[in-house]
Backbone as CSV, one residue per row, in Angstrom:
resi,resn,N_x,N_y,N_z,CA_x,CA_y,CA_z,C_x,C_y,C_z
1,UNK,-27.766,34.813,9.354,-26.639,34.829,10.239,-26.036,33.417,10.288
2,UNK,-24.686,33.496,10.436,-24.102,32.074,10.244,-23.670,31.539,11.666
3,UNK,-24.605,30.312,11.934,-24.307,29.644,13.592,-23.097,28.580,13.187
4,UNK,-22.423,28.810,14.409,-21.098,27.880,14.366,-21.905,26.409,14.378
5,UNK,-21.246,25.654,13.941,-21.426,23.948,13.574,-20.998,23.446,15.011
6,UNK,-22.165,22.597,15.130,-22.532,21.922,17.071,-21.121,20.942,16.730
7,UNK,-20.744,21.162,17.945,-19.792,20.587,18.670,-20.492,18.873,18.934
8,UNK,-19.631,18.154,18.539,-20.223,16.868,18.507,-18.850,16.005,20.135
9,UNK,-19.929,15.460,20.725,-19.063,15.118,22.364,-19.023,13.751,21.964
10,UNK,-19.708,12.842,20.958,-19.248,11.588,20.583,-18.424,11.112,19.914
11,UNK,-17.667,9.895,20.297,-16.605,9.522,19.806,-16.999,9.376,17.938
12,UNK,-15.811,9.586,17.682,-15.207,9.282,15.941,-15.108,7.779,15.502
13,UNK,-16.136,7.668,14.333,-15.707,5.906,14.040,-14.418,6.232,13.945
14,UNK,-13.761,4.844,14.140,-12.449,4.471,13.901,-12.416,3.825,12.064
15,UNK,-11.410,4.688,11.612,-11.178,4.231,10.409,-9.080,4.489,10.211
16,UNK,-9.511,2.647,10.446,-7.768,2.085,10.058,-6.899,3.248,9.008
17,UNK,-5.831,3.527,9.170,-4.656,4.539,8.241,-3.974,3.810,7.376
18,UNK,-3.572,1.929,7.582,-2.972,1.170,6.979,-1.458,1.261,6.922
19,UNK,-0.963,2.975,7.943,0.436,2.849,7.717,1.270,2.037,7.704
20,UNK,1.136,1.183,8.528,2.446,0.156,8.965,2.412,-0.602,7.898
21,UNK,1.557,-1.060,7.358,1.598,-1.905,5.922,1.734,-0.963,4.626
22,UNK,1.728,0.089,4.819,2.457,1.345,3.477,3.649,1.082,3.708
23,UNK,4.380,1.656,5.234,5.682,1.532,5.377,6.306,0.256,5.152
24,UNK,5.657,-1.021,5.437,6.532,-2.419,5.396,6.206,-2.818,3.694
25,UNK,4.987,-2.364,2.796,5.452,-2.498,1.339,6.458,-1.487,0.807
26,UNK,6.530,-0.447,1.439,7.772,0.773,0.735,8.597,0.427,1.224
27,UNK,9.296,-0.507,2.265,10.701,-0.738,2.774,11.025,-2.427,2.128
28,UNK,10.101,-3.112,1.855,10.487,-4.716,1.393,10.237,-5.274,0.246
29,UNK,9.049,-4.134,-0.309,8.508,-4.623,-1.767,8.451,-3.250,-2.847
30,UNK,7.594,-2.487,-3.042,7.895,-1.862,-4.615,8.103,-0.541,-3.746
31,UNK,8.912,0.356,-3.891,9.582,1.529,-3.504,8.439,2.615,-3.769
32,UNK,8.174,2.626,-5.436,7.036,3.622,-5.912,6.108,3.536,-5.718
33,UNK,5.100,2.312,-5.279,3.984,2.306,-4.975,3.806,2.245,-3.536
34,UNK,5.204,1.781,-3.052,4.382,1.661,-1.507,4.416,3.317,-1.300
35,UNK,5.342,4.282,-1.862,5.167,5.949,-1.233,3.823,6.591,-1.695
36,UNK,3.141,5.959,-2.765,1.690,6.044,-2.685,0.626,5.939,-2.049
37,UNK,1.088,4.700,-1.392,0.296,4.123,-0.120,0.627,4.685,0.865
38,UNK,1.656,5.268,1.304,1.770,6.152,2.203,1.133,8.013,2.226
39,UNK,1.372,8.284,1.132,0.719,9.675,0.686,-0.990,8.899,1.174
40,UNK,-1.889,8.099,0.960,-2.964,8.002,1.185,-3.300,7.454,2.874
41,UNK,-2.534,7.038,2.882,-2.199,6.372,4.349,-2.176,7.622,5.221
42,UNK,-1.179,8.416,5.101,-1.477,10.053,6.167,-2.487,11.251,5.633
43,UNK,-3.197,10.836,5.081,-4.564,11.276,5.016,-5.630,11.137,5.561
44,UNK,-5.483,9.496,6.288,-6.651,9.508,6.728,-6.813,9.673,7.700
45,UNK,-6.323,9.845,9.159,-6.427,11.094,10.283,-6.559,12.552,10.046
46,UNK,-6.236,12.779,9.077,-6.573,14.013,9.029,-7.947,14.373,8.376
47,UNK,-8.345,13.115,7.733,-9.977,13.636,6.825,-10.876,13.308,8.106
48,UNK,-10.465,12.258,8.890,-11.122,11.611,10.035,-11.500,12.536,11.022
49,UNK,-10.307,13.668,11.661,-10.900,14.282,12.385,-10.858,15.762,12.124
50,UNK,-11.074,16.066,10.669,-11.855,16.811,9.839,-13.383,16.556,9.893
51,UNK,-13.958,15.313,10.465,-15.278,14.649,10.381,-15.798,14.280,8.666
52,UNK,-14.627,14.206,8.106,-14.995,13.438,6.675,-14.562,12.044,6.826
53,UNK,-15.596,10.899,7.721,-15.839,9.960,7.711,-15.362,9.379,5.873
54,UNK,-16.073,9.468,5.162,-16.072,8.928,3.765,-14.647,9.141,3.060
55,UNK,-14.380,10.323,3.353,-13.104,10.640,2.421,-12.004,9.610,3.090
56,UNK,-12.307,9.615,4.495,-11.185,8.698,5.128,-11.299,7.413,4.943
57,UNK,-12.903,6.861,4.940,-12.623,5.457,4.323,-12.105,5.212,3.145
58,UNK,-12.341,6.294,2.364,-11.792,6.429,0.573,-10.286,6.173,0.540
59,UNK,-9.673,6.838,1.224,-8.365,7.289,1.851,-7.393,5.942,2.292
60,UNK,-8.291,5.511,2.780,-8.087,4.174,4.205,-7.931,2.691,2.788
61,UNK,-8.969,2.959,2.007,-8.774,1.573,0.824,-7.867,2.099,-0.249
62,UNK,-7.837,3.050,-0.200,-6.306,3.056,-1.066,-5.011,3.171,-0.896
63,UNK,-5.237,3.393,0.096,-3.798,3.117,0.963,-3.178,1.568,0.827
64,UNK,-4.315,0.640,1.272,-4.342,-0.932,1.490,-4.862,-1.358,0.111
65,UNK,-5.101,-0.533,-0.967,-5.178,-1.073,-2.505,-3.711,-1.298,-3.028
66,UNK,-3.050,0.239,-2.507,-1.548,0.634,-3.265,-0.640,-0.559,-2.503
67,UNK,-0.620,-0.648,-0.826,0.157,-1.662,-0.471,0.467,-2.890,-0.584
68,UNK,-0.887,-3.429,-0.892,-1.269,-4.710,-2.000,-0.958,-4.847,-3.141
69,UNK,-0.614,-3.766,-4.038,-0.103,-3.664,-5.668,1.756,-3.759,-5.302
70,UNK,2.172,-3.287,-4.204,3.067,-2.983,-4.029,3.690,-4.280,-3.599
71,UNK,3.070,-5.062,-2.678,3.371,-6.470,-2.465,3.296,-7.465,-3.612
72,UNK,1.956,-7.345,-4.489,2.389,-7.937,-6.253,2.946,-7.887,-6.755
73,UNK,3.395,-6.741,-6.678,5.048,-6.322,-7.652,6.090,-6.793,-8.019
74,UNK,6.126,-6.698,-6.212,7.130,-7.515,-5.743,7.254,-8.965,-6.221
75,UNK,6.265,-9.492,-5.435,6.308,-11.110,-6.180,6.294,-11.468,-6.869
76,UNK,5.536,-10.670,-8.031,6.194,-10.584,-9.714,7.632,-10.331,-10.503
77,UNK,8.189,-9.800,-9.517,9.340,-9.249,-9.861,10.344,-10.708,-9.192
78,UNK,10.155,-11.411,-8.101,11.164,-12.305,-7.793,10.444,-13.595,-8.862
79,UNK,8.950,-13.804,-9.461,8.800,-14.559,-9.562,9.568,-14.999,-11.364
80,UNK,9.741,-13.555,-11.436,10.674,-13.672,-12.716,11.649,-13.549,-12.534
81,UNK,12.196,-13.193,-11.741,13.692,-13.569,-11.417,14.311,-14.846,-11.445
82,UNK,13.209,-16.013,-10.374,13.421,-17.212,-10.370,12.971,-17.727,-11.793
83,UNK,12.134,-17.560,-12.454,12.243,-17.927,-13.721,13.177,-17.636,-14.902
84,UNK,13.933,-16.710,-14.517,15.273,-16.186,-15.361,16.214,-16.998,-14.872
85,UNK,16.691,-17.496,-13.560,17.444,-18.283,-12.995,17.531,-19.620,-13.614
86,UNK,15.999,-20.266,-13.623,15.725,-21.560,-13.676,16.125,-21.974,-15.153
87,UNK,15.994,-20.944,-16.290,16.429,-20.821,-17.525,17.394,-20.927,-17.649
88,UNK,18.251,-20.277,-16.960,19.609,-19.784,-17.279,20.447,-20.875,-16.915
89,UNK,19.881,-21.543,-15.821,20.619,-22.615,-15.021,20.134,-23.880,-15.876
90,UNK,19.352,-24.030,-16.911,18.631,-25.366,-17.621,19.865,-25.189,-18.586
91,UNK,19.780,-24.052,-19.575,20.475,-23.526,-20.370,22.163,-23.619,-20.094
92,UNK,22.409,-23.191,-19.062,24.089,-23.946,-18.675,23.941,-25.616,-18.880
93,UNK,22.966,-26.193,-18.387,23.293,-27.374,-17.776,23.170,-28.090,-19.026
94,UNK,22.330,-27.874,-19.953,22.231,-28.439,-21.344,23.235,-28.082,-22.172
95,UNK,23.722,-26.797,-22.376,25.143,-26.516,-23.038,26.606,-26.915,-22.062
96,UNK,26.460,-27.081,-21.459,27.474,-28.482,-20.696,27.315,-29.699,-20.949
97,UNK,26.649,-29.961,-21.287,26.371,-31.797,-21.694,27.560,-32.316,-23.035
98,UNK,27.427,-30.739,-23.740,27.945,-31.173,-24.880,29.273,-31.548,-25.145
């Protein structure tokens, strides 16, 4: 016979969602990865009080893996920008000399 699963009256570890840092890399830094970090980011309340502790920490570091790739991106992306600039602007300034 199948007994219902005991009702547990103690609180739920707390395991961080990372949204606000999904949402502030998908609104300032890489578009595609931060909506990744968000797809993992609203998962983890729901694995949490599913009582899948693990899946939500699983959940919880990839959220804050993707938002972190998403913030690299970014800075990769201006840091070549300014290096396309700095070229471009050497490159005027030397073909002006002439």
């Amino acid at each position: 016979m199948n007994q219902p699963p005991p009702i547990h009256s103690g609180a739920q570890e707390y395991v961080p969602n990372n949204l606000v840092w999904a949402i502030l890399s998908t609104l300032f830094c890489c578009l595609p990865l931060g909506i990744v970090s968000i797809v993992y980011a609203a998962k983890v309340d729901g694995l949490r009080a599913a009582g899948d502790i693990a899946g939500a920490r699983t959940a919880s570091d990839k959220a804050k893996f993707w938002a972190w790739w998403s913030l690299g991106a970014w800075a990769g992306l201006v840091a070549l920008y300014l290096l396309f600039v700095v070229v471009l602007g050497m490159a005027g300034a030397l073909g002006g000399a002439n």
